[in-house]
N, C-alpha and C positions, 0 to 999 in steps of 0.2 A: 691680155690673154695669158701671157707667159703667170705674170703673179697669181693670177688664177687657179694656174697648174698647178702652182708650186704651193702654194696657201691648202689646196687638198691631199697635197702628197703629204704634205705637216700636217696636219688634218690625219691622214690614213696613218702613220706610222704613230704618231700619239694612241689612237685609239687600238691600232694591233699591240701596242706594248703594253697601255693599259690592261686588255683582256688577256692575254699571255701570263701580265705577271701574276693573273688572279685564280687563271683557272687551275683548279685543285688546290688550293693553297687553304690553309687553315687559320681563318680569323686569329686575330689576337687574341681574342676572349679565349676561346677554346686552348690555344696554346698557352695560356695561363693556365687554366682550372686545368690540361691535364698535369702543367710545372705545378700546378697547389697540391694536387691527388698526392703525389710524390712528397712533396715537403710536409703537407700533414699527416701522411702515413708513417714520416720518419720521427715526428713531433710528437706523433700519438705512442709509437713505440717507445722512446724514450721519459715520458711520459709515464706509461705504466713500469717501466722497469728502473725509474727514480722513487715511485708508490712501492714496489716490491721490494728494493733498497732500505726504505723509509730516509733519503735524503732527498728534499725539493723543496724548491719555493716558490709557497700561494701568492701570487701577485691579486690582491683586492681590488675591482675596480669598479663594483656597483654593491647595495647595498638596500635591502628595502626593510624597515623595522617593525616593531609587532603592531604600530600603528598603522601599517600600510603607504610610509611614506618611503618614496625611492631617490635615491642620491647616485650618480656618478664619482668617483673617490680617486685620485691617484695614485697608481698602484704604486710609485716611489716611497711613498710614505703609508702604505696602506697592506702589509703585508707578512707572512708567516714565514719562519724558517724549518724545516725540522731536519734533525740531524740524529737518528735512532732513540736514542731516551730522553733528547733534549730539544726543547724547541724556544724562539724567540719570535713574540708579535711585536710590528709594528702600528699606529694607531696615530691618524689623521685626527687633527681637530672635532669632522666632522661624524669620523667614527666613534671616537671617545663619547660625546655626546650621547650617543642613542649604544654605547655597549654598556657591559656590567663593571666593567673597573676603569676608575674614572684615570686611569692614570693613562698614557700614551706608548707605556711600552712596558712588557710583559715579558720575563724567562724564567725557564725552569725545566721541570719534570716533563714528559713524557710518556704515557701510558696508554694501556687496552688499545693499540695499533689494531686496528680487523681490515683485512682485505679482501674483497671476494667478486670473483672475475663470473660473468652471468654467463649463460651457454652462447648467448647474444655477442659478447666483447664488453657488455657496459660495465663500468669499474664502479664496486660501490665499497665506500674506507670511512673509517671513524676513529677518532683518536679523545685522549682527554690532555687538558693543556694545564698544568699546576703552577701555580707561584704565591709562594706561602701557604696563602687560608682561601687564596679564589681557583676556581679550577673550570675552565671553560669544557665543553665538548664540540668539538667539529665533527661535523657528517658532512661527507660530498659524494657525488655522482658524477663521471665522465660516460659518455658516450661512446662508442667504438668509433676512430676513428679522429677522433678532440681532443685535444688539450685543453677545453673550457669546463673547469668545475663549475657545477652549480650545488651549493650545501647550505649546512648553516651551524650559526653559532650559538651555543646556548649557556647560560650558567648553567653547575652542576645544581643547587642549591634554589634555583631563581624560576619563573616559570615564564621570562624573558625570553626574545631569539629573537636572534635576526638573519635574513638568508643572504647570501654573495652569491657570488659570480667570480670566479678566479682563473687567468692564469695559472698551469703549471708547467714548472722546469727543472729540469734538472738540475744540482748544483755539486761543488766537489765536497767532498765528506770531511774535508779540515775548518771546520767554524769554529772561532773562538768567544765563545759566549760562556 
């Protein structure tokens, strides 16, 4: 009889502690997405005011070409710098392939920057990318609220493109390219 008692009294405080420590308490989940609301809003602002800087770098990490075929890309090796009048692409195996200069890496000139912030927040930017005689155009789009570009690349020249998906970041304004 005694263990009996005692087996429910264990029993009774297990389950009061259980529901104590639950009620009112804020799932995990919820406590994330309101820590992400925070962190993307401060991602998103820095973000647009490295676009109004003209110093950030596009991290490439998908890729879909005028064929309609889509690649996942590593953005280590798959990615743009720019730094006011000057910019530097990087260029994966895979991107090399399906872009317009077959080489894997790209610098130069920097020109026609446009940036223009919609009544909405969505950020819409194009630039032209020169080196020598090839000269790409980028368009991208952000979202209020995102650091995910989504644009694309075109030759100036070519009637080629391919669209991304990019990471943007901020970066510090001393590049030495």
């Amino acid at each position: 009889m005694r263990t009996n008692i005692i087996f429910w009294l264990f029993l009774l405080v297990l389950v009061s502690m259980f529901s104590s420590s639950n009620v009112g308490a804020v799932p995990n989940d919820k406590k994330k997405s309101v820590g992400n609301n925070g962190e993307r809003q401060r991602e998103y602002s820095e973000a647009v005011n490295a676009l109004k800087d003209q110093v950030f770098l596009l991290s490439l990490y998908s890729f879909v070409d005028n064929e309609g075929r889509m690649a996942g890309i590593e953005p280590e090796g798959n990615f743009i710098t720019v730094n006011k009048d000057k910019f530097m692409m990087q260029k994966s195996a895979a991107l090399v392939l399906t872009t317009f200069s077959g080489s894997d890496h790209m610098k130069g000139i920097l020109s026609d920057f446009k940036l223009k912030e919609s009544k909405n927040g969505n950020i819409q930017f194009s630039f032209v990318m020169t080196d020598g005689d090839k000269s790409l155009i980028f368009k991208g789009k952000m979202n209020k609220g995102d650091n995910i570009i989504e644009g694309s690349i075109k030759g100036k020249k070519e009637e080629r493109e391919i669209s991304v998906s990019a990471n943007i970041q901020p970066v510090k304004s001393h590049f030495n390219y």
